[in-house]
C-alpha positions as CSV (number, residue, x, y, z in Angstrom):
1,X,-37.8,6.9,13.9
2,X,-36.2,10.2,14.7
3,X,-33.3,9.6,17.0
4,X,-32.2,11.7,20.0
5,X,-30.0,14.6,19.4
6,X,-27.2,15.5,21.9
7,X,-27.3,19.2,23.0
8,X,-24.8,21.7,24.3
9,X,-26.7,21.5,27.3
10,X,-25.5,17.7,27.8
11,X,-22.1,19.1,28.2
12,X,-22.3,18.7,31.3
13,X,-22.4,15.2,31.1
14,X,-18.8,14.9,30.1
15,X,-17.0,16.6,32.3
16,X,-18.6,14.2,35.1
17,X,-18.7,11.2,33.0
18,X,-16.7,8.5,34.4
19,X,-17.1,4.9,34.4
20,X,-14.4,4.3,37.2
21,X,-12.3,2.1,34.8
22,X,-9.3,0.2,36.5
23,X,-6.7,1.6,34.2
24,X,-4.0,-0.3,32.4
25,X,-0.6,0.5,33.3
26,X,0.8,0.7,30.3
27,X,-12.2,3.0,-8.0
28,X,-9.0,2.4,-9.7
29,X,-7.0,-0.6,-7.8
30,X,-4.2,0.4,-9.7
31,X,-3.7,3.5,-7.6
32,X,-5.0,2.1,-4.7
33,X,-2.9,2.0,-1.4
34,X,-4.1,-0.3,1.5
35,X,-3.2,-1.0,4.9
36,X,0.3,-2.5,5.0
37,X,0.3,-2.1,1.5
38,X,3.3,0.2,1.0
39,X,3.8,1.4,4.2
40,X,7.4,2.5,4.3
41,X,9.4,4.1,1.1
42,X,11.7,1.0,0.4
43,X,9.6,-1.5,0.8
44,X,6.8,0.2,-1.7
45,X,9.8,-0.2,-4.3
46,X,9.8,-4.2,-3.5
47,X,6.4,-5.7,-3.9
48,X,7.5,-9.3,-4.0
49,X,8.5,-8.5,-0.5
50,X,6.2,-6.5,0.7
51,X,3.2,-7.8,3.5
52,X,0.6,-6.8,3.1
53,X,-1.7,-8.2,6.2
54,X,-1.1,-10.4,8.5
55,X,-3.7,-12.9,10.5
56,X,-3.8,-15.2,13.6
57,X,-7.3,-16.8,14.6
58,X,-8.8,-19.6,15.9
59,X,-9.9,-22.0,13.1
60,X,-14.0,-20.8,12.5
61,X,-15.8,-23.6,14.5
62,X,-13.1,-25.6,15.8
63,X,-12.1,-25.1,19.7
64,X,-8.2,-26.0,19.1
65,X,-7.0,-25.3,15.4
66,X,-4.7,-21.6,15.1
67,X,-4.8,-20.5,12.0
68,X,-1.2,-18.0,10.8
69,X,-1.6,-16.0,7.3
70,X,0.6,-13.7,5.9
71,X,-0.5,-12.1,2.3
72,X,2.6,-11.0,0.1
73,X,2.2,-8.9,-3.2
74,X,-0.3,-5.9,-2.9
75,X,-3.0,-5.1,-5.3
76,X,-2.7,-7.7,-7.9
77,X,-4.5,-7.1,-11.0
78,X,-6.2,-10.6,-12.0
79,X,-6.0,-9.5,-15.8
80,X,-2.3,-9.3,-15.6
81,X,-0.9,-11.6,-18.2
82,X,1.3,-13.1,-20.0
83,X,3.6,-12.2,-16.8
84,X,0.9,-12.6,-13.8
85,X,2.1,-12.3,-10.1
86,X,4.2,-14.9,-8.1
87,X,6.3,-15.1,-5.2
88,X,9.6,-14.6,-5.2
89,X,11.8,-17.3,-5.5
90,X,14.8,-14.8,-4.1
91,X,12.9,-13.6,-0.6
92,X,12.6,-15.7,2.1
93,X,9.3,-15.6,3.8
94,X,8.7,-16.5,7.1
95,X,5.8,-16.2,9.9
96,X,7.1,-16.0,13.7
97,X,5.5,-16.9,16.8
98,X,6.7,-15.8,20.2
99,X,4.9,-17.8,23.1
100,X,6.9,-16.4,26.3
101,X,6.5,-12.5,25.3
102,X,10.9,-11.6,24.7
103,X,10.3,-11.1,20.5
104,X,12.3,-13.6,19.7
105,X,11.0,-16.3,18.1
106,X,10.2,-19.3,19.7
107,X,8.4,-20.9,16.6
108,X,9.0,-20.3,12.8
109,X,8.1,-21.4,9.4
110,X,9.9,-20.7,6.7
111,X,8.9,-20.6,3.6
112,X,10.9,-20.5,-0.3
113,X,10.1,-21.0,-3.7
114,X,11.3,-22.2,-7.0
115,X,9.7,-20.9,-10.2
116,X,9.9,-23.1,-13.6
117,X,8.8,-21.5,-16.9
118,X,9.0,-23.6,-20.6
119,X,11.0,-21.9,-22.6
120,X,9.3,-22.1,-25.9
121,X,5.8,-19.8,-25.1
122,X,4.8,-16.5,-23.9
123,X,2.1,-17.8,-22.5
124,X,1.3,-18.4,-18.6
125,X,-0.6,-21.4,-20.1
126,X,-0.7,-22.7,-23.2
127,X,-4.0,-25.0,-23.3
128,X,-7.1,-25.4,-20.5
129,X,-5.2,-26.3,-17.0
130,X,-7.1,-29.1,-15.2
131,X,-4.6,-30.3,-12.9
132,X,-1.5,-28.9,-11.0
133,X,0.8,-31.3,-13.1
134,X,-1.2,-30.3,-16.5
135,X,1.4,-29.7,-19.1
136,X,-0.5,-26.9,-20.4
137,X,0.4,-24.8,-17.1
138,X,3.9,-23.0,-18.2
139,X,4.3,-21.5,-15.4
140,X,4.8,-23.8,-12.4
141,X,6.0,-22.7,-8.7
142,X,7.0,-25.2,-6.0
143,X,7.8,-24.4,-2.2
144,X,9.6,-25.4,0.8
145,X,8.5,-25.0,4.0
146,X,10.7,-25.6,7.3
147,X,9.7,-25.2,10.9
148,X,12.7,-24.5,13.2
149,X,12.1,-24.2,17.4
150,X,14.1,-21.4,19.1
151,X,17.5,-21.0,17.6
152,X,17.6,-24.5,16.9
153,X,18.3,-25.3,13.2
154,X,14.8,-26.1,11.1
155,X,13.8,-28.9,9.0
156,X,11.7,-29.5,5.9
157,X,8.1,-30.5,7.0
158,X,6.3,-30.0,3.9
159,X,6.8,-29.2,0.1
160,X,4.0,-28.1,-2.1
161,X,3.0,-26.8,-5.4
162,X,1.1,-22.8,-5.7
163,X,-1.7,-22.5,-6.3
164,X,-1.9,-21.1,-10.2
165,X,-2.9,-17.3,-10.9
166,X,-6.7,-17.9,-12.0
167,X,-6.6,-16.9,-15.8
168,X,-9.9,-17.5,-16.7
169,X,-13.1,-19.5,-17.3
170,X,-11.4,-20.7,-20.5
171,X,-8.1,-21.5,-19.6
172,X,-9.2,-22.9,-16.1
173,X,-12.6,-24.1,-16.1
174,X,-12.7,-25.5,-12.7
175,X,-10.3,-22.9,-10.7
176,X,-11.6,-24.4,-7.1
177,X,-10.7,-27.7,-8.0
178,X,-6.7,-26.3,-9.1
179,X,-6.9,-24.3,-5.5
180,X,-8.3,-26.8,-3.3
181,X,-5.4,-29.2,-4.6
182,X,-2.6,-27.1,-3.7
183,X,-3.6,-27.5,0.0
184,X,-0.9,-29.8,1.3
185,X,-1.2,-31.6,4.6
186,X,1.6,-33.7,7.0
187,X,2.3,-34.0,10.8
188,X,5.1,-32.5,12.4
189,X,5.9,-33.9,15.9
190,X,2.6,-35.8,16.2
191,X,1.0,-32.9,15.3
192,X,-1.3,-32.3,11.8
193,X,-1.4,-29.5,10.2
194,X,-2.3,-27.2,6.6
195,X,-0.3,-25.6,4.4
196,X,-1.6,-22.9,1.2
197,X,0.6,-21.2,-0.7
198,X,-0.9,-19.3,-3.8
199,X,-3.3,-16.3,-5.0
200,X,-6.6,-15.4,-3.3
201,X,-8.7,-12.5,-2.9
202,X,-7.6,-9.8,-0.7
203,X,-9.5,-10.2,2.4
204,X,-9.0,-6.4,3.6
205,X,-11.7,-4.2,2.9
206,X,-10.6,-0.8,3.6
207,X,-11.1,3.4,1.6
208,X,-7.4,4.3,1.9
209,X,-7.9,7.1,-1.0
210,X,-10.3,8.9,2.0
211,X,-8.3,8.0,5.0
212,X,-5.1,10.1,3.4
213,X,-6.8,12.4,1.7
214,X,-6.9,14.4,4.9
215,X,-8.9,12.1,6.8
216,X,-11.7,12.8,5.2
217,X,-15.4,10.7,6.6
218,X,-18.9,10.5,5.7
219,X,-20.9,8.1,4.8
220,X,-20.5,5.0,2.5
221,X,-16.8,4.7,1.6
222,X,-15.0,2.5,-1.4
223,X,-13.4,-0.8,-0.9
224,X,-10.4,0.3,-2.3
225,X,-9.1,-3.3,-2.4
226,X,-12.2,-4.7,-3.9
227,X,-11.4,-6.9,-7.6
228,X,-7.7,-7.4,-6.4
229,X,-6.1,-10.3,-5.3
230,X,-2.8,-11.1,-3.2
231,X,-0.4,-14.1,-2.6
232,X,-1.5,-16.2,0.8
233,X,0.9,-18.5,3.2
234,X,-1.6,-19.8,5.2
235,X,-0.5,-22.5,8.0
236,X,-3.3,-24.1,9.8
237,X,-1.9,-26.2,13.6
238,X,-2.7,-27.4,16.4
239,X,-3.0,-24.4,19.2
240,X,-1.4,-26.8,21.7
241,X,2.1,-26.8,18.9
242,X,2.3,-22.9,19.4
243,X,2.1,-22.1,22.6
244,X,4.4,-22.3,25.7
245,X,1.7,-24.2,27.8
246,X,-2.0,-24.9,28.9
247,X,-1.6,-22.1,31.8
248,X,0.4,-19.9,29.5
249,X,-1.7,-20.1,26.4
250,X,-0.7,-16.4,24.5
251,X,1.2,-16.4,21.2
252,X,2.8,-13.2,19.9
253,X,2.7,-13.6,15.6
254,X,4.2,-11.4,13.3
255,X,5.5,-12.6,9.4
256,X,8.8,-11.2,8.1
257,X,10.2,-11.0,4.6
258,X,14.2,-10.9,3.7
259,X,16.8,-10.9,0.7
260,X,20.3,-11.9,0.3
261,X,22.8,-9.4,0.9
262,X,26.3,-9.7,-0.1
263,X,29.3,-8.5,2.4
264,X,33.1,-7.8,1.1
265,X,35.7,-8.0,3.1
266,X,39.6,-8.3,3.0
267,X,41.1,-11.0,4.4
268,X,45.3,-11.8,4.8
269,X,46.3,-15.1,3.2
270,X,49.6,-15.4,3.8
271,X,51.8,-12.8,2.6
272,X,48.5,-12.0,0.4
273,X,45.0,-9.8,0.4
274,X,42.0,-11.8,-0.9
275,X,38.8,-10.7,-1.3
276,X,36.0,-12.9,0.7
277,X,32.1,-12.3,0.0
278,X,29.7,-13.7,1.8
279,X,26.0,-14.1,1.7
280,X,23.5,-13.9,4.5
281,X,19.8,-12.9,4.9
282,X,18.9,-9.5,5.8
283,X,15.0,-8.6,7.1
284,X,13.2,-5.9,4.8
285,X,10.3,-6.0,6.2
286,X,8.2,-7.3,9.3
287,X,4.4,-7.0,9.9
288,X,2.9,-7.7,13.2
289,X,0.2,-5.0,14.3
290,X,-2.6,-3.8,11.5
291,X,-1.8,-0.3,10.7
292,X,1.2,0.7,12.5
293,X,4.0,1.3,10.7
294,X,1.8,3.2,8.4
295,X,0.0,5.4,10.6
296,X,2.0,6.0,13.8
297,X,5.9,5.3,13.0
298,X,7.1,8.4,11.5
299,X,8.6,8.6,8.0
300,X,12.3,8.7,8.9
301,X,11.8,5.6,11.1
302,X,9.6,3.5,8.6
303,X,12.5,1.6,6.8
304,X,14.4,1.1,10.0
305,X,11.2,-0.3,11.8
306,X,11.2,-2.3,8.9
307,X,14.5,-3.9,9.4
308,X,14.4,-4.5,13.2
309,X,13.0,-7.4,15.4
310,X,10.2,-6.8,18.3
311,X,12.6,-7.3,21.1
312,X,13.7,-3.9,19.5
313,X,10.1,-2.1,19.9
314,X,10.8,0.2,23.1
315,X,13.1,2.6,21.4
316,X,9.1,2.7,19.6
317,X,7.1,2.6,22.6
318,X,6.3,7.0,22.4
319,X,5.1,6.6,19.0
320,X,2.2,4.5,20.5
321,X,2.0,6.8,23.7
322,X,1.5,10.4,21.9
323,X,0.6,9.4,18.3
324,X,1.0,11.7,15.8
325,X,-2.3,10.8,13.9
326,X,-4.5,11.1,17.2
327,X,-3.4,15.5,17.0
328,X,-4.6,15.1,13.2
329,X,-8.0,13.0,14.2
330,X,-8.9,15.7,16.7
331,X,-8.4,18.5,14.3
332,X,-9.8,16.9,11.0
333,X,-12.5,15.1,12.3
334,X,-13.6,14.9,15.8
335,X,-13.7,18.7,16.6
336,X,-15.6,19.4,13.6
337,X,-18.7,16.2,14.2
338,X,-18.9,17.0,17.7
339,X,-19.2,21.0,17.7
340,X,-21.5,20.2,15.0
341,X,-23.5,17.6,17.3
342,X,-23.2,19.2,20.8
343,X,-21.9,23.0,19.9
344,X,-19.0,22.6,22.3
345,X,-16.7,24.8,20.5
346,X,-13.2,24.6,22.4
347,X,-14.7,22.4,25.1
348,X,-15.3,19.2,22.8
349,X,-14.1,16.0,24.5
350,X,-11.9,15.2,21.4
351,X,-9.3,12.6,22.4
352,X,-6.3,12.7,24.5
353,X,-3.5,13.3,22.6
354,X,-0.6,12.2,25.3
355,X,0.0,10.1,27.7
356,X,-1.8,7.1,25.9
357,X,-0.6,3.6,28.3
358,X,-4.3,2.3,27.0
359,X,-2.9,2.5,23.1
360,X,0.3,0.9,24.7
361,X,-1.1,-1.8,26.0
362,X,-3.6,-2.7,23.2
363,X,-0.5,-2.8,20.4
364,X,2.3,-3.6,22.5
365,X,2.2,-4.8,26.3
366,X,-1.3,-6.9,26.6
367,X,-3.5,-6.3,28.8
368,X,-5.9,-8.3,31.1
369,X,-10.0,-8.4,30.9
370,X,-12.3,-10.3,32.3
371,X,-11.8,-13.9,30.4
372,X,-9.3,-12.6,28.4
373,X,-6.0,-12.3,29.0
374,X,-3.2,-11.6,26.4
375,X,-0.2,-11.0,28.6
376,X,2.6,-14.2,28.1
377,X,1.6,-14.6,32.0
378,X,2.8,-11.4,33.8
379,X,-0.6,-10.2,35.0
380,X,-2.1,-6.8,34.0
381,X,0.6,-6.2,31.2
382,X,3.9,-7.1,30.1
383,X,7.2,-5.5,31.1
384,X,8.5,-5.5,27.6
385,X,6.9,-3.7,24.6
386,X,7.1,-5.6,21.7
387,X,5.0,-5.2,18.1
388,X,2.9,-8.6,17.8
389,X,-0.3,-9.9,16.7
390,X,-1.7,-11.5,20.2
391,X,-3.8,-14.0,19.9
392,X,-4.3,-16.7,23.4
393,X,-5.4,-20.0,22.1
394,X,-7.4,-20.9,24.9
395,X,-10.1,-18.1,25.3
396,X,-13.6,-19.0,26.0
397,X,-15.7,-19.2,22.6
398,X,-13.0,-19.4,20.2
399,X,-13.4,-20.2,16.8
400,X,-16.8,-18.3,16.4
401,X,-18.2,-19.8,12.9
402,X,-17.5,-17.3,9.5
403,X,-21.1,-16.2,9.1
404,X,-21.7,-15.2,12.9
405,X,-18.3,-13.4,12.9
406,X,-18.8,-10.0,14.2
407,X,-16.5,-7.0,12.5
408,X,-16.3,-5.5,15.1
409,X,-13.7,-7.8,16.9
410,X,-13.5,-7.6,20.7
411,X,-15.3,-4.6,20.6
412,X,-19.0,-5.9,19.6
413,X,-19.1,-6.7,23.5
414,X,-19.3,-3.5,24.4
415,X,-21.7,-0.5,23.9
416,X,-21.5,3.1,24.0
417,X,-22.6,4.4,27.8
418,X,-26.0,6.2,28.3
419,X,-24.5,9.9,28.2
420,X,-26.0,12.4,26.0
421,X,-28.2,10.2,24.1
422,X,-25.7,8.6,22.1
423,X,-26.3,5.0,23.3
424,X,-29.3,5.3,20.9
425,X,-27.1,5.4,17.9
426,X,-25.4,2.3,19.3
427,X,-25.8,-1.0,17.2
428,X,-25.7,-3.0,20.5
429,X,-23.3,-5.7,21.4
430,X,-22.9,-9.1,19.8
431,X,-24.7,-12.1,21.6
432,X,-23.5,-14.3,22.7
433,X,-20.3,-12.4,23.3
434,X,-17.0,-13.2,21.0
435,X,-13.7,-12.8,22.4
436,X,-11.8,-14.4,19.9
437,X,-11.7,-11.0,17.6
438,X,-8.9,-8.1,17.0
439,X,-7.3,-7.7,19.2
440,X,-7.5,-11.1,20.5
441,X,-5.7,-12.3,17.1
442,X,-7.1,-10.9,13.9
443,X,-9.8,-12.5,11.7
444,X,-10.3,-12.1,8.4
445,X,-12.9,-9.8,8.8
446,X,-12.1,-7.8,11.1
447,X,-12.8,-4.5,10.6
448,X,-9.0,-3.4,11.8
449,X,-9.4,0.4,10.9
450,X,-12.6,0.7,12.9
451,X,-11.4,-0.3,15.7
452,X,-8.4,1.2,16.3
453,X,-9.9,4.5,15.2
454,X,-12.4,3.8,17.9
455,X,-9.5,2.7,20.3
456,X,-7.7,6.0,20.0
457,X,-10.7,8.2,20.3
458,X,-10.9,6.8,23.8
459,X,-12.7,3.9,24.1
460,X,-15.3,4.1,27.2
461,X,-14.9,0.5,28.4
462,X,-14.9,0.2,32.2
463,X,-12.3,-2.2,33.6
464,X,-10.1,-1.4,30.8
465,X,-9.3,2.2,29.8
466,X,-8.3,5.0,32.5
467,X,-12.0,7.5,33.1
468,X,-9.9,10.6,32.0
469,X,-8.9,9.0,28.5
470,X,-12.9,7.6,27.6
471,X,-14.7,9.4,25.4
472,X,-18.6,8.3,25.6
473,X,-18.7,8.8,21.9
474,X,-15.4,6.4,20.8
475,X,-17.8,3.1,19.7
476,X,-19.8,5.0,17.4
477,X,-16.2,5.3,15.0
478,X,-17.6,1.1,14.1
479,X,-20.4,2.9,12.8
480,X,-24.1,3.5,14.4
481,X,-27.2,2.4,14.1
482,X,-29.4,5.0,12.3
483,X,-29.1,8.4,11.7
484,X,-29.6,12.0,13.2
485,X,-31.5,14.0,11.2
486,X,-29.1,17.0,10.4
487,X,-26.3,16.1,13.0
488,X,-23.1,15.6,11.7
489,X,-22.7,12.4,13.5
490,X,-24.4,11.2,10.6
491,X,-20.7,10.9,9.1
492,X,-20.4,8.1,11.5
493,X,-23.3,5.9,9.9
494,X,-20.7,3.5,8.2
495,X,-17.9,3.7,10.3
496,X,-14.8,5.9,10.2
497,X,-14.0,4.8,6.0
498,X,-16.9,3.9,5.6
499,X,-16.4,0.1,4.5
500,X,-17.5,-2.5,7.0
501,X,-17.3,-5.4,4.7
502,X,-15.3,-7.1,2.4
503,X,-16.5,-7.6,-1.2
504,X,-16.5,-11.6,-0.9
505,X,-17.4,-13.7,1.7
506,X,-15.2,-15.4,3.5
507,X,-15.3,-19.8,4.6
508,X,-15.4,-22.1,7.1
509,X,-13.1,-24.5,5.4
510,X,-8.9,-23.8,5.1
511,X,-7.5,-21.5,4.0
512,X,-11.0,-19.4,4.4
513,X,-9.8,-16.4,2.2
514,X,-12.1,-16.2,-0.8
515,X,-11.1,-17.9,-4.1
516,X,-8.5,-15.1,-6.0
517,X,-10.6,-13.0,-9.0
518,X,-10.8,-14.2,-12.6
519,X,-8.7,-12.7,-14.7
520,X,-11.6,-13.3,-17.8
521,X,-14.7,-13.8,-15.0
């Protein structure tokens, strides 16, 4: 069925479009470079150190269990023997979790490994592995995990074997069996909880080769990320050991990664000089927010985000208010489809460049909206800015099962207003209604870029985004249903990179991320 076609005529309809919002205050994977893969210069030099996403969500079906994951190592190639990828047993790893909104931690796990090789093969395994302790594996890693409270020292709670790289249907028959035995489970002040730690498939599905190659869109894109794996920490636990209180349920997550660094200095000994060195852990990278440090830090800043904690963030706070990439959006891509669509020349409603308190509170202050409320308690937003993945444990609906798992994160609720015909190319919201999806947290399959292309166009959400900054258009960036027949919103069909979904499915059962790819399938 032909759809309807906006016209220049409709114009009209923008400049008196308003929903009265109450505003806020505030493919070669060898080449391929994903989201929070590489997204700062150093960092792209140190891949055994180097996030690549980070989640927080509600256990699918279960009302109570949080699930943290931070995936380490981007791009692995599954065919990449003798010497195949493992965690580094000189970087600390660690996942954060701030439940009374300062950026300091007031939970962490830490995480650090130990790596054993025999000496007398080349091999990664020298016979079919059927077990963890299997001689045959020659390559065995074992971690540590400690959970520490405030500044308060942490303790051991759990130590573990990783998972093996999956070689191949000779050398590991029964791969699920190896994976599903590495999951390691204990209780840590009355409280139960799981612990992964190994390869899986990387659950991102994203075309970063037509994102930077000057934001190009249009139709079906390339999972650029599809046939590669990554290393998981996964930490499934209670929601009630994470956050500061039933009445304060928020919890702010973001994983860090850090190496020794060694300090000289020159100390008096008596009538002598000596030399002391010291060693002490230095942060190389942090990862809270999907996207950020790639797309809206600047260059010069990337490295030095990198290093600094999100109490730090409001010396960032302009970089989220006048983004650089929304000036390069209007000119590349918004301009162009909607002259093309509406013939509005210089009058298109492309989106506002400054002054952008809605992309504030989104990525750094919280906000409040209907049920949901991500603020650490302060009402419509928080005073302090601070880069973290919000996620409150106590919304309405939480844990919405794998399959019934809408991409489209908090934003399936909504739809795209009745203004110039362009609620017709509107897939409709999701019912019943999720709230437990980016940026309430971040599931697995949520479709990150979509959205927050969608949130910078302007999204058109009353109750939640200031009338002057919606754009009636801004939901149609998570794709549409249908097509115009020669109107260039047909670049929108898939979405802005055209990838909505990942190449595997994703569980119900921990750690959820799909078993890592065969090196020999």
């Amino acid at each position: 069925m032909r759809r309807k076609v906006a016209t220049a005529a409709a114009l009209t309809g923008i400049a008196a479009f308003a929903l009265g919002a109450a505003a806020l205050t505030p493919s070669a994977p060898k080449q391929a470079k994903a989201s929070s893969h590489r997204e700062a210069p150093l960092i792209s030099h140190d891949p055994t150190a180097d996030l690549t996403d980070v989640y927080a969500f509600m256990s699918p079906g279960q009302t109570d269990r949080v699930t943290l994951m931070a995936n380490v190592i981007p791009i692995e190639i599954p065919s990449s023997g003798p010497n195949y990828y493992e965690l580094d047993d000189t970087v600390r790893y660690r996942i954060n979790v701030d439940n009374t909104g300062d950026g300091k931690a007031d939970k962490r796990f830490v995480l650090l490994t130990k790596t054993t090789y025999k000496p007398d093969t080349f091999l990664y395994n020298t016979g079919v592995v059927d077990s963890l302790a299997d001689p045959d594996l020659a390559v065995t890693q074992t971690w540590t995990l400690w959970y520490g409270k405030g500044d308060g020292n942490p303790r051991v709670i759990a130590r573990g074997q990783t998972a093996p790289n999956n070689v191949g249907k000779s050398s590991m028959p029964n791969y699920p069996a190896l994976a599903n035995a590495a999951i390691e489970t204990g209780t840590v002040d009355g409280q139960a909880f799981k612990v992964f730690v190994g390869p899986r498939e990387d659950p991102f599905a994203i075309d970063i080769g037509r994102i930077f190659d000057l934001l190009s869109v249009g139709g079906q894109g390339t999972d650029n990320l599809a046939g590669v794996n990554t290393h998981t920490i996964a930490i499934e636990v209670p929601g009630a050991m994470l956050r500061r209180s039933e009445s304060q349920p928020v919890i702010g997550v973001w994983a860090a990664t850090d190496r020794q660094v060694v300090k000289t200095t020159k100390r008096k000994r008596g009538s002598k000089t000596v030399t002391v060195r010291t060693r002490s852990w230095k942060q190389v990278e942090r990862l809270g927010q999907p996207l950020v440090n790639e797309v809206l830090i600047p260059r010069v800043k990337k490295d030095y985000w990198n290093t600094v904690t999100p109490d730090k963030d409001a010396q960032f706070e302009k970089y989220y208010l006048a983004p650089g990439l929304i000036k390069a959006l209007n000119g590349r891509v918004l301009q162009p489809i909607l002259d093309g669509a509406l013939a509005c020349g210089a009058n298109c409603p492309v989106a506002q460049e400054t002054g952008r308190a809605d992309l504030s509170a989104i990525l750094l202050r919280g906000f409040v909206f209907g049920p949901l409320d991500l603020t650490f308690g302060n009402g419509a937003s928080d005073p302090k800015p601070i880069d973290v993945l919000r996620l409150n444990t106590k919304v309405p609906g939480s844990g919405t099962p794998t399959a019934t798992a809408d991409r489209r994160g908090l934003l399936c609720n909504f739809s795209t207003p009745a203004v110039l015909g362009l609620d017709a190319l509107d897939p409709g919201p999701c019912a019943p209604g999720q709230f437990d999806g980016y940026p309430n947290g971040r599931r697995l399959g949520d479709d990150v870029t979509d959205i927050q292309i969608a949130a910078i166009a302007g999204l058109p959400v009353n109750g939640l985004i200031p009338a002057a900054i919606q754009r009636p258009y801004a939901l149609l960036a998570m794709g549409t249903n249908g097509t115009v027949t020669g109107s260039t919103l047909d670049l929108l069909a898939k979405g802005a990179d055209g990838v909505q979904f990942n190449d595997k499915a994703f569980s119900d059962t921990f750690p959820f991320a799909a078993l890592p790819n065969s090196g020999n399938p």
